[in-house]
C-alpha positions in Angstrom: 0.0 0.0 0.0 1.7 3.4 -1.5 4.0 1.9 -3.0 5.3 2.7 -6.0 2.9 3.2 -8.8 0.0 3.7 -6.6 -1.7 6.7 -6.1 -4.5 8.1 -8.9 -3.5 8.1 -12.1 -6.4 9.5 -14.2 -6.0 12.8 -15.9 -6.1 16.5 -15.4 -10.1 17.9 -15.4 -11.1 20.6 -17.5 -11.4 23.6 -15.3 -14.3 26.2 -16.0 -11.6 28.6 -17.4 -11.3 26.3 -20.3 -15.0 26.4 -21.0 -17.4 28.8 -22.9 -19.8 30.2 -20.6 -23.5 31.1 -20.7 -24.7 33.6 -17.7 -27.6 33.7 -16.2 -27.7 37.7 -15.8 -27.7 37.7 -20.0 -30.4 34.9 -20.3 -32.6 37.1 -18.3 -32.1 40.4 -19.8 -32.4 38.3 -22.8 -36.1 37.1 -21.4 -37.4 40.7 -19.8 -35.7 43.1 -22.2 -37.6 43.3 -25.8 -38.5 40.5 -27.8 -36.0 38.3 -26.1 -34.6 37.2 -29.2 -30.7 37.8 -28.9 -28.2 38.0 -25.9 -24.4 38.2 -24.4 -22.7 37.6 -21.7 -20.5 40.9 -21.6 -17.1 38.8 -20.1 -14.4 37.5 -22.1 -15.3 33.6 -22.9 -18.3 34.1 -23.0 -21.2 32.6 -25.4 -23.4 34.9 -28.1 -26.5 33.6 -27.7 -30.0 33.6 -30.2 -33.2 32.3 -28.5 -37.1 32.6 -28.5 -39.1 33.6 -24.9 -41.3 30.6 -23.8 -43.4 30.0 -20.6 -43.8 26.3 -19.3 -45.7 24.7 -16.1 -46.2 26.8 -13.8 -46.0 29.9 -15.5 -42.0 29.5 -15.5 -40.2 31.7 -17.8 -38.1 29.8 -19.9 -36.1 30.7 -23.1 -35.2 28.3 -26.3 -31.9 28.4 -27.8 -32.2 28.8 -31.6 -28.4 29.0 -31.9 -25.2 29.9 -30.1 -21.9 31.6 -31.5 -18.8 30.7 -29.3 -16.3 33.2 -28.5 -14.0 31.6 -31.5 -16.6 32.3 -34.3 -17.9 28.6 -34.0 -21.4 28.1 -34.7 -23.8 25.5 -32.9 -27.5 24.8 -32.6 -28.4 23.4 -29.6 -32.5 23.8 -29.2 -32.6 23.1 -25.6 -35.1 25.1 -23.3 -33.5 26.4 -20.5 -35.9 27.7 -17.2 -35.4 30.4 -15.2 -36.1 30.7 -11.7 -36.5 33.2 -8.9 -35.5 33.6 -5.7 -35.4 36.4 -2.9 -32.7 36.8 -1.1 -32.9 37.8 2.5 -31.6 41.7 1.8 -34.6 41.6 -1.0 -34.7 42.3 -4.9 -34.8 38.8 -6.9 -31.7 36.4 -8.0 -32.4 35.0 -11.8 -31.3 30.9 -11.9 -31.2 29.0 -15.0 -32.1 25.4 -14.4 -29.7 22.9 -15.4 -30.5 20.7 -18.4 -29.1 18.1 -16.9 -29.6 17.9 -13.5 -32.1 20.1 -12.9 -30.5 22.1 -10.1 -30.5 25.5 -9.8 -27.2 27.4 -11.2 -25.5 30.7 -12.1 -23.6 30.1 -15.1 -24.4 26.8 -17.8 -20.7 25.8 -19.2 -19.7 24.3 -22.8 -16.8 22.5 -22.6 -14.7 22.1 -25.7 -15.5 19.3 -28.1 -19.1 19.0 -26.5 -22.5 20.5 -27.2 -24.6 21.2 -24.7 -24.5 23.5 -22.1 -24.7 22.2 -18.5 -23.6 23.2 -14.8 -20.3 22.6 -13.5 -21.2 19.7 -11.5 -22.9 17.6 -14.8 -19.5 18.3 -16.5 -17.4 17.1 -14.0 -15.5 20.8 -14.4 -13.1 22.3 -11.4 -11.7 25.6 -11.0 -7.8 26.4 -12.1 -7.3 27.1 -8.2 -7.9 23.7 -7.0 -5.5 22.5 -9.6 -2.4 24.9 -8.3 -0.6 24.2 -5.9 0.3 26.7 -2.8 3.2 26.8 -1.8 2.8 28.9 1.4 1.6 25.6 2.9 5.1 23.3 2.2 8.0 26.0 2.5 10.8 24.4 4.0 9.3 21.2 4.3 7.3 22.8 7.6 3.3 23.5 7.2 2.5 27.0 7.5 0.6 26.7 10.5 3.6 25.1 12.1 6.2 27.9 11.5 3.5 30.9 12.6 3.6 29.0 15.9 7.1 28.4 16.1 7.8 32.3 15.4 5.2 33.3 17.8 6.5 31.1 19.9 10.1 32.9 19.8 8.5 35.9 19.3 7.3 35.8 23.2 9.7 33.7 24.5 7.5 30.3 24.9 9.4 27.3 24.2 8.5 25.4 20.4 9.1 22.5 21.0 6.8 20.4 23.8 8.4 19.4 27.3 10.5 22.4 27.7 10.1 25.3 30.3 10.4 28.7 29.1 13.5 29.1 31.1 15.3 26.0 29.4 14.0 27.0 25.7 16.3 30.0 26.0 
């Protein structure tokens, strides 16, 4: 057991910064603005969108993708309906959701990961953030965790001994 060779070997995950991304503050502007029939996200990576405003059960608003235009030119046509919900937080106003596809949970942002074609959360796509993947090296500098050497410099700081057993006259 953890010897060599063990460990998990499967590869890197895409990370969210790697994938187009649909917003659920441009789907509904998108829905309450006009005609609803065109909308962008107004962040770089972002997805053009073209879409038709529908209600469903329960007098849901709800929008159907005619087309979407990724931030390299590419074209796709995805005809999925995509709900919006509301919710209030407790300072008031309303927060917009876009249900997932998938999953049917409620998210912020739908992803399109490259070489797929249809927009889901982060969760159905198995995505990470780049942060998770790096590695901080506060936490490992001289082979010591970080929470170690803020105690051993507090600890020399006031004159309290760092290492277990010792009086504070003997640590000097």
């Amino acid at each position: 057991m953890g010897g060599s060779g063990s460990g998990w070997r499967r590869g890197r995950k895409l990370t969210v910064e790697e994938c187009a991304v649909l917003h659920t503050s441009a789907l509904a502007f998108a829905y309450f603005s006009g005609d609803g029939t065109e909308g962008r996200s107004h962040t770089p990576g972002t997805i053009t969108f073209q879409c038709t405003r529908e209600r469903v059960a329960g007098d849901s608003p709800a929008l159907r993708l005619k087309g979407i235009t990724l931030p390299d030119g590419i074209r796709l046509i995805p005809a999925e309906l995509l709900r919006l919900v509301a919710t209030r937080p407790y300072f008031g106003g309303v927060r917009w959701w876009v249900v997932c596809p998938g999953c049917g949970s409620r998210a912020g942002k739908l992803y399109l990961p490259p070489g797929r074609c249809s927009l889901r959360c982060r969760k159905c796509h198995g995505l990470t953030y780049r942060s998770v993947q790096t590695h901080d090296k506060r936490y490992d500098l001289g082979g010591m965790a970080y929470s170690q050497r803020v105690m051993a410099r507090w600890c020399e700081r006031f004159g309290y001994p760092s290492t277990p057993g010792r009086g504070k006259e003997e640590a000097r």
